[in-house]
N, C-alpha and C positions, 0 to 999 in steps of 0.2 A: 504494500500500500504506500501512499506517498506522504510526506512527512505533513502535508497543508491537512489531510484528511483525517481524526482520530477513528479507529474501529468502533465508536459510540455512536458514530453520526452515520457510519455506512449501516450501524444495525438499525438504525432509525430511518434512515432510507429503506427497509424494509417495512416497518411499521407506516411510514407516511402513507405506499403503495397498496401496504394490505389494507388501510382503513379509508381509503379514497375508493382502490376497487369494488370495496363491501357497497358502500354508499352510493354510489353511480349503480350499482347492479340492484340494491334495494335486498339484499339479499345473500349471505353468506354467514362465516366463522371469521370475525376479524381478531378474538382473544385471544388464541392459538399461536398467531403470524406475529402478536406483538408481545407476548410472552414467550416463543423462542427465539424472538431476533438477533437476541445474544450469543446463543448455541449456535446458531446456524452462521453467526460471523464467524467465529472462532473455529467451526471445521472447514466451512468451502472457502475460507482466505487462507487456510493456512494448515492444511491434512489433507484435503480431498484432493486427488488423482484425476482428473476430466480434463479436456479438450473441447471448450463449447463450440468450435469449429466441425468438428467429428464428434457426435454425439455416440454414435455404434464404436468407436474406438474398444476393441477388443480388452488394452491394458489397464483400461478408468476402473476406479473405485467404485461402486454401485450404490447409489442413496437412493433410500426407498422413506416416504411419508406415510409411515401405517395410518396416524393418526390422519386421515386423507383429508378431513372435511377443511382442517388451516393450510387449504391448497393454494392460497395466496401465499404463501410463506415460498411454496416451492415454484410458484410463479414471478414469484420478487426475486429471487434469489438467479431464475437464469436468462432472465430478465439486462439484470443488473452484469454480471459475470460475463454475459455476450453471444446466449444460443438465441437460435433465430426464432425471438419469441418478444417484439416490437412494443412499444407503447401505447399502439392500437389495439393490439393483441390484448395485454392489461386492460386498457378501457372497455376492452367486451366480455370482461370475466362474465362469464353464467350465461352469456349468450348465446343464441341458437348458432351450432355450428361452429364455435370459433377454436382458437386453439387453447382457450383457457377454461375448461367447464368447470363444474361446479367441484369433482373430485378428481384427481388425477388419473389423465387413460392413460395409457400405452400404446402408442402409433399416434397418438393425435398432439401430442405436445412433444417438441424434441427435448429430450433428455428427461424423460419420466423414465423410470422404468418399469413399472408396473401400476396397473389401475387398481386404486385405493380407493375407501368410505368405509367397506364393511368392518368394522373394527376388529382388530386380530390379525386377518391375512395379512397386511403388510409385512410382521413381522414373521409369521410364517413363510411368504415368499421367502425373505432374508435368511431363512434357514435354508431353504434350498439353493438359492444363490450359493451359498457358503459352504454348502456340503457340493455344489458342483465344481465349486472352484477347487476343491481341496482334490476334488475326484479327479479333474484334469489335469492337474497340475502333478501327482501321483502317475498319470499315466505320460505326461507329455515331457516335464521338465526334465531336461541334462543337468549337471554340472556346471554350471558357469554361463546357465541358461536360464531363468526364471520366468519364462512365456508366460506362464498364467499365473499371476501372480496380483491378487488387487485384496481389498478389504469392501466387506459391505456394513453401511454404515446406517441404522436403523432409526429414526425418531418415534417414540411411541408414547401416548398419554394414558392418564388412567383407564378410558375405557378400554385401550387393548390391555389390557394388564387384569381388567374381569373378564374381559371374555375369556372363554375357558377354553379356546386355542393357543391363546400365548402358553397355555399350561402344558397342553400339549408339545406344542413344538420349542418350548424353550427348555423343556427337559433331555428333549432328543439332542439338539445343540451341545447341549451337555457331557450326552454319552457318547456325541462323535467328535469332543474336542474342538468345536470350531473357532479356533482361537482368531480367525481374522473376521470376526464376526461381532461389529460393537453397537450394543443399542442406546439409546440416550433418552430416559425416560424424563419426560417434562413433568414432574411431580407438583402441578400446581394444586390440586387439592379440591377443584370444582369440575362439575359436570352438568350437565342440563337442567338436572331436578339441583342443583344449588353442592353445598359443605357435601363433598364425599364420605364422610365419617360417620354420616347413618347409614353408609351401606359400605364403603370400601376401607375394610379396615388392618387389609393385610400385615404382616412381616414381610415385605419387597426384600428387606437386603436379602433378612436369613432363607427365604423361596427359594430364591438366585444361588444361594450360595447352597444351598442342598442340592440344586440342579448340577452342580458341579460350574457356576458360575464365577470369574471373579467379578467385587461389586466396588466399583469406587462410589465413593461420597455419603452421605447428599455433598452437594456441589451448589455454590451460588451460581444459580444458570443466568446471571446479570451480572456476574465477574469473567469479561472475557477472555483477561487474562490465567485464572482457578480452571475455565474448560481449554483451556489451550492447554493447561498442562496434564488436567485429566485425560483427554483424548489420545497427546501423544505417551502417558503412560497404557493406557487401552493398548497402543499400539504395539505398545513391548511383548503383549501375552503370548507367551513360546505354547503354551495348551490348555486354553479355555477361553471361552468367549467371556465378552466382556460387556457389565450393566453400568453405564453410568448414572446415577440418581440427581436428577438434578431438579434443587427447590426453584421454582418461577412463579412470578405472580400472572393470574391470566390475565390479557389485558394491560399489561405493564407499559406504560404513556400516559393513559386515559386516567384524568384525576378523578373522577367521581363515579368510574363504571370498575375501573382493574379490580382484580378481585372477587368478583361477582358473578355470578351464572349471566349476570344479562347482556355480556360482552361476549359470552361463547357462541353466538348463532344468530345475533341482530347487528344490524349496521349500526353505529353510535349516533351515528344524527347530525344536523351541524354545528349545533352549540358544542356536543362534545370534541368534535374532529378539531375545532378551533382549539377548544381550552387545551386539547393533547398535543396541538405543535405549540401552541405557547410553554404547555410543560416540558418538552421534549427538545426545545429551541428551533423547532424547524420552521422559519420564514417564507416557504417557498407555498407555490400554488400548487394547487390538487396537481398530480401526476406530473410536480415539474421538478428533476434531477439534476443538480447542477453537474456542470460537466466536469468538476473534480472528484466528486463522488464518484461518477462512473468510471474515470481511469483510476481511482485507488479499486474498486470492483473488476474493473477489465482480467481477463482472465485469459484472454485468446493469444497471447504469445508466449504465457508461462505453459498452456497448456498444450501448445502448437511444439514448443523446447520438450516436454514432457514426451509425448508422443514420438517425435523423430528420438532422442534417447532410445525407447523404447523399439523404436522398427531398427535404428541400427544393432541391438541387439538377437531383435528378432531374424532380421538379414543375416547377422552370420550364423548361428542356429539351424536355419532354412542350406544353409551352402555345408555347415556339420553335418545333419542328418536331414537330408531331404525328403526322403521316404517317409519317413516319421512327421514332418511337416506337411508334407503333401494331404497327409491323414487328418491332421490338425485342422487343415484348411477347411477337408470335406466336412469334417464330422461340426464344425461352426458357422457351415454354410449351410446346413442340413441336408444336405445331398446324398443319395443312398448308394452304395459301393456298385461299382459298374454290373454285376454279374446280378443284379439283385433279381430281376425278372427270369432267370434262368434257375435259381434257389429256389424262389414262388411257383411256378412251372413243374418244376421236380416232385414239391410237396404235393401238388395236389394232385400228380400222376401217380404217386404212389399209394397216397390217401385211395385212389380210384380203385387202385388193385387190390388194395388190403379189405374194403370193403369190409369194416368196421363196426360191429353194434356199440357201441360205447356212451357213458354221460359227455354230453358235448364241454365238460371240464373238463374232463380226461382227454376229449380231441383238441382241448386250448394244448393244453402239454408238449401233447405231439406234435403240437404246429409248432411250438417254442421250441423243442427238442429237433426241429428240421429249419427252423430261422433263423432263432439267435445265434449260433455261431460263427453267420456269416454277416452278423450286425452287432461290431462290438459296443453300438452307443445305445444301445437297450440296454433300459435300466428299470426291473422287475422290483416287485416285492409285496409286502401281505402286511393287513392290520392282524397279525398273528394267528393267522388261517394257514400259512403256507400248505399245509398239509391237504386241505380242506378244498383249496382253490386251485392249487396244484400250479403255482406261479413260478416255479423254479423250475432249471432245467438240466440235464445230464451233467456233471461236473463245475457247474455255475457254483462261484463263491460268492459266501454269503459276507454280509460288511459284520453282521458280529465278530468276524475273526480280528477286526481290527484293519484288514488289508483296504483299502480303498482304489485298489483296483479291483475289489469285487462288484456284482452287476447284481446283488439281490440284497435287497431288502427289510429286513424284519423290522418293522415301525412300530411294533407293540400296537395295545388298542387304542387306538388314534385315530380312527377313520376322515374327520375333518383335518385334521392334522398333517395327514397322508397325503388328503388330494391338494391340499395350500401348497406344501414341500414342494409337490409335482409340478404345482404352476411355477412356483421360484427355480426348479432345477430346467422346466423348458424355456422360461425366458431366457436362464441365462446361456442354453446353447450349448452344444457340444453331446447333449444326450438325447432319447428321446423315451420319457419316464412311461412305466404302468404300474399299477397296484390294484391288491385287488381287498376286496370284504365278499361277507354274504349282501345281496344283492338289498333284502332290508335295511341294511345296514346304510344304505346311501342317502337316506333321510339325514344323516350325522355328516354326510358330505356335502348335502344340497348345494350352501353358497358357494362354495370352493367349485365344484364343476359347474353352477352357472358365470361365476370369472371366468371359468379357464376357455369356456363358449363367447363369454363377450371380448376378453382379450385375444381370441384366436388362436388358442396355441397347441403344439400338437402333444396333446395329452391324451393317456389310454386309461380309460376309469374297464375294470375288470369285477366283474358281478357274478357269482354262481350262488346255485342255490334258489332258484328262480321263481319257484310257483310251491303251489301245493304237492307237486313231486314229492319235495322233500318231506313229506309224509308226517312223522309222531311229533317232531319240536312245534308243529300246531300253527296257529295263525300272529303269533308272538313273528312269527319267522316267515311264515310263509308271504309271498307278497304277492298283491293282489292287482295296487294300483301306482307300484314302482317303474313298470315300464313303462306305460303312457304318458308318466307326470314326466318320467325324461326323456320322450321323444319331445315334450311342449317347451322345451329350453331351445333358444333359437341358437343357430347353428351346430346345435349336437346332432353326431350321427349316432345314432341306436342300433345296434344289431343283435338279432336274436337270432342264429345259425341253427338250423336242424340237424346237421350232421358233420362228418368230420373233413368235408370238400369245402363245404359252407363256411365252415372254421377258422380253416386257412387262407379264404377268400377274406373274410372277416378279418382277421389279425394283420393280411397284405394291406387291404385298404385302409386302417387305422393306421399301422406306420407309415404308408404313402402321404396320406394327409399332413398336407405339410401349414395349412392354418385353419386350427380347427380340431377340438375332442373329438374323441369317438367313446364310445361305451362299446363294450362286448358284454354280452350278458348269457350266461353256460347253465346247463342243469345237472342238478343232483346224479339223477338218474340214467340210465341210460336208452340211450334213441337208437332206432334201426337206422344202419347205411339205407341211404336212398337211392331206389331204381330210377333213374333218371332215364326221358328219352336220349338225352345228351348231355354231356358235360360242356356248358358253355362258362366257363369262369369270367369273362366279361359281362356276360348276363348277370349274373349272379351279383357282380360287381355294380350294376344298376342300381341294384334294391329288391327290385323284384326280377319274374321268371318262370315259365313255365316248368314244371319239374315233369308233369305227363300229362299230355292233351288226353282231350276225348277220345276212345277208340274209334270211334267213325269219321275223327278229322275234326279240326279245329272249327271248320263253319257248322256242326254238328252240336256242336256242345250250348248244352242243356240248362245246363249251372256249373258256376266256378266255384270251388273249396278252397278259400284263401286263408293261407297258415301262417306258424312261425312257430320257429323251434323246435322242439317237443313232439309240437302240436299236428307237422307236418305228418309225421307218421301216422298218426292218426287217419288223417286226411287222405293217404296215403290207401289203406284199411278201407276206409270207406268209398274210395270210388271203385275199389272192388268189386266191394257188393252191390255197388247201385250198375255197375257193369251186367252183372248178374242176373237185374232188375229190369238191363234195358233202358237204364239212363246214363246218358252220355255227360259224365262230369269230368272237367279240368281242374287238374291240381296244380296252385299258383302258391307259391314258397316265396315271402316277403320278409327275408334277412332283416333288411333295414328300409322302413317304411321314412325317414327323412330322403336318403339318397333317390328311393323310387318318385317321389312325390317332388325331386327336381328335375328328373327326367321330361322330355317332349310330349307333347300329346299324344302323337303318332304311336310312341311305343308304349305309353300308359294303356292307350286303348288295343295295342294289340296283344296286351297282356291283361286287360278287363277290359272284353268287348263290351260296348253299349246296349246297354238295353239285357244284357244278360243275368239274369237273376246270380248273386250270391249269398253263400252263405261264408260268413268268417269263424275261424277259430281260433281262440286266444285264451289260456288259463288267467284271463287278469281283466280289469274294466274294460268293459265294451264301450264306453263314448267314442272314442274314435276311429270306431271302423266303419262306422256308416256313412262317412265323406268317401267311399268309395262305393257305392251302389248308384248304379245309374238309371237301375230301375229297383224292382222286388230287391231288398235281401232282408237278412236275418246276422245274428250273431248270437254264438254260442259261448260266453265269458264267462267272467263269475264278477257279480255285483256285489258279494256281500265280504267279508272274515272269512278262511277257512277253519279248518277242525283239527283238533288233534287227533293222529288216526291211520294207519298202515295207509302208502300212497297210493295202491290200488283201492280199497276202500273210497279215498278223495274221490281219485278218477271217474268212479262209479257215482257218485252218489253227486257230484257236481256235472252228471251228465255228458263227460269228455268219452264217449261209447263208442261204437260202430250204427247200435242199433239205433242212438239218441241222433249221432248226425244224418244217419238214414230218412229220417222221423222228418227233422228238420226240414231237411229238402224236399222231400212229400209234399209237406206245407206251401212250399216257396212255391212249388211246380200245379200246383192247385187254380 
């Protein structure tokens, strides 16, 4: 910074910004941006790692704002610093469209790195960030090489610190050492409803410090100098991540609001915003910077110096081992190893031969068992199911052993936990994560894979245990209305594979996607290989497909049985006998009802002709499958709880029969 400028005034140039933006938008968190403007001086002037020129700069330090809603804070801040984020930009905070929303995206603001509000994920991202980092860096770095080397640098307020995901993922941080891992808890002591000490009354240090945490402070988070040297002692930790506590007042400028719940989530007004530059000594007009302030902030030639540093290292590296770089490159470009379609190909020709009755968990296995080890950036694991879900694979090391070139998992029961981690480990690049639970179990995931759908990323949520299959553990377990609730998350893809061709189709197209979840979701039990007219693996790859026309030919056919899963074989069963009957039914196998549902017309309707009575079959709510009947159908679901009770029993008794879908289509054809 320059000697004209004191770091008081630059943090107050954060504060003027946060509470002129609130004000013009009528609408924001302005207590947050001015009760950390002190922390945030003291790391991005003089700790953080960035390039506001190159914001994807592979070597940058990673700051994540869990506490997402004082997004002015991280809007001032690279703003100020020099990413291409303009003064215009600032005056349309909360606007439609602009590049400053209300809580921080990811792709929409440069130098975000992750979409924040929900309280918690942030810092759970930052566990995955920090466990990727550590994981590449294990696999990439030489000697006298340091490629992946950065810190991720966490802000978080009391509401992450109740949600019961920091609980989750700040203990796992823990047991994986993630010593370049530093959070800075803004400990100001208010939250919506006003004094947190009628509800949040924790031990923070000693939490932290059972988690295997070290804990500096409390720290006056308004002594810029106290976090300049808390931070670079942070920085020292040779194995454990690191809690800064830092006491702030919320609000801290404003004479007659700081302190107060009524600064956390309303603009101040203009009596106040005057009386706070007069407290605060700032003269200047709403959104007006003086131009020494901005060059003590400028950040674009130390960060420009940072980075060439860093490629010349990276450059000879690249000329040491260039094989080993060339990998480097692929595996943080997300690009899949040349021979991959050839790997894919194999599997399911084999799949074809073997002609397998098996639980389509057991056929996730086998696909993992013919994938994964021709994809070293699959990165597996279980909210303590492994057994259960069967997410490991032939000789796959586990990270309990400590090794961190291992590719699996054990997360303990964590399930939000889990899929948060997984958005932090695919933002940060270089892998491409799955895990799995029992597929009920993803009620505990929900927010965490609706993020991983609005930020795009290519995340594998793995679900078994699917329906009332699973037989005695009862409707505790059994799930009824898990798959439809997540095929309605926009941009996820759902798959529910019938067999073990399906499977592999399934698991190719979720690590293909390269923006954008996918779900695979397996059963208990076990499903018959399918007699297919043809194995068309691009169909398949559709969404939907014919698995067997009508025996008199497709312009014949009578009524379609549209399945999934399980379910198919059933379906399967049943046009048998209506063969038998003299009724000419197509069996239509619908993997994944989002992928079919972006398909053309054309092949929508040449795979549900118009006007053709169906019937659907699905062990789970039926709301949604009657946006496919273009005339008659029906649907055979189940609306209510299941039972506790041998799975055959279920089957029977919730109508999933031969005789029962017999029955059904009677009706339809009537």
């Amino acid at each position: 910074m320059t000697s004209q400028v004191s770091a008081q005034m630059m943090a107050n140039a954060i504060r003027a910004l946060s509470m002129d933006a609130v004000q013009k938008a009528k609408s924001g968190h302005p207590g947050m941006p001015m009760g950390m403007a002190d922390i945030a001086t003291a790391l991005w002037s003089r700790h953080l790692r960035y390039n506001p020129t190159n914001p994807k700069w592979v070597g940058r330090d990673r700051f994540i704002l869990s506490n997402g809603h004082g997004s002015m804070l991280q809007y001032a801040l690279l703003h100020l610093t020099g990413f291409d984020l303009t003064m215009e930009d600032i005056k349309n905070f909360r606007q439609f469209r602009s590049k400053t929303p209300g809580h921080p995206e990811v792709d929409v603001t440069p130098g975000v790195e992750t979409t924040t509000g929900p309280l918690g994920q942030g810092i759970a991202n930052g566990v995955g960030m920090a466990l990727a980092e550590k994981m590449l860096a294990a696999e990439f770095n030489r000697e006298g090489f340091p490629v992946i080397d950065n810190r991720t640098f966490v802000f978080l307020g009391d509401g992450c610190m109740m949600e019961g995901i920091s609980h989750e993922v700040c203990s796992l941080a823990g047991v994986w050492k993630l010593n370049k891992l530093i959070a800075i808890y803004d400990d100001n002591g208010i939250s919506i409803d006003g004094d947190v000490t009628g509800w949040f009354a924790d031990d923070t240090r000693g939490r932290f410090e059972s988690y295997g945490w070290n804990v500096i402070g409390p720290v006056d988070g308004h002594d810029i100098e106290a976090m300049d040297r808390a931070i670079a002692e942070a920085s020292r930790s040779e194995d454990k991540p690191t809690l800064i506590i830092a006491k702030t007042t919320i609000g801290m400028g404003s004479p007659n609001l700081k302190g107060t719940a009524k600064v956390h989530g309303s603009a101040l007004g203009d009596e106040e915003i005057a009386a706070t530059r007069e407290a605060i000594g700032w003269p200047y007009a709403p959104f007006e910077i003086p131009q020494e302030i901005y060059d003590a902030w400028d950040h674009r030639a130390e960060g420009k110096k940072i980075e060439e540093e860093w490629q010349t290292m990276y450059d000879a590296y690249k000329q040491a081992y260039p094989e080993v770089a060339a990998e480097l490159e692929r595996r943080l470009a997300g690009d899949l190893p040349a021979n991959w379609s050839d790997v894919v190909m194999d599997a399911i020709c084999d799949a074809q031969a073997a002609e397998e009755t098996v639980a389509t968990r057991k056929a996730s296995q086998k696909a993992l068992n013919a994938l994964a080890p021709a994809l070293p950036e699959l990165l597996g694991g279980s909210a303590d199911l492994t057994g259960s879900n069967l997410t490991n694979w032939k000789d796959v090391k586990s990270l309990n052993t400590g090794d961190f070139m291992a590719r699996h998992i054990s997360y303990g029961v964590r399930e939000f936990g889990m899929s948060a981690i997984m958005n932090g480990i695919a933002l940060y690049g270089g892998f491409i994560p799955y895990a799995a639970t029992f597929l009920t179990f993803s009620d505990y995931s929900r927010n965490a894979l609706r993020m991983s759908a609005l930020m795009k990323q290519r995340v594998i949520n793995v679900f078994t245990h699917d329906s009332i299959g699973l037989g005695e553990d009862g409707p505790t377990h059994q799930s009824i209305e898990h798959v439809p609730s997540l095929r309605l998350i926009p941009g996820m893809h759902v798959w529910r594979p019938a067999d073990t061709v399906e499977t592999i189709v399934a698991w190719a197209a979720a690590i293909e996607r390269r923006h954008g979840p996918s779900t695979l979701i397996f059963t208990r039990q076990s499903v018959p290989f399918l007699d297919r007219d043809e194995v068309d693996a691009d169909n398949i790859a559709r969404g939907a497909y014919v698995v067997a026309d009508a025996p008199a030919g497709a312009e014949e056919t009578e009524v379609v049985l549209l399945a999934t899963g399980s379910e198919v074989g059933l379906a399967m069963k049943a046009r048998a006998q209506l063969t038998a009957l003299n009724i000419q039914a197509r069996v239509v196998s619908m993997p994944c009802s989002n992928l079919f549902d972006e398909q053309d017309a054309e092949y929508r309707r040449a795979i549900l002709p118009e006007g053709v009575p169906v019937l659907a079959i699905e062990a789970s709510k039926t709301d949604l499958w009657y946006k496919y009947f273009s005339g008659k159908g029906d649907v055979l679901g189940i609306d209510t709880f299941g039972e506790s009770a041998p799975a055959g029993v279920l089957w029977e008794h919730f109508g999933f029969t031969v005789d029962n879908v017999v029955e059904k289509v009677n009706q339809l054809l009537k």
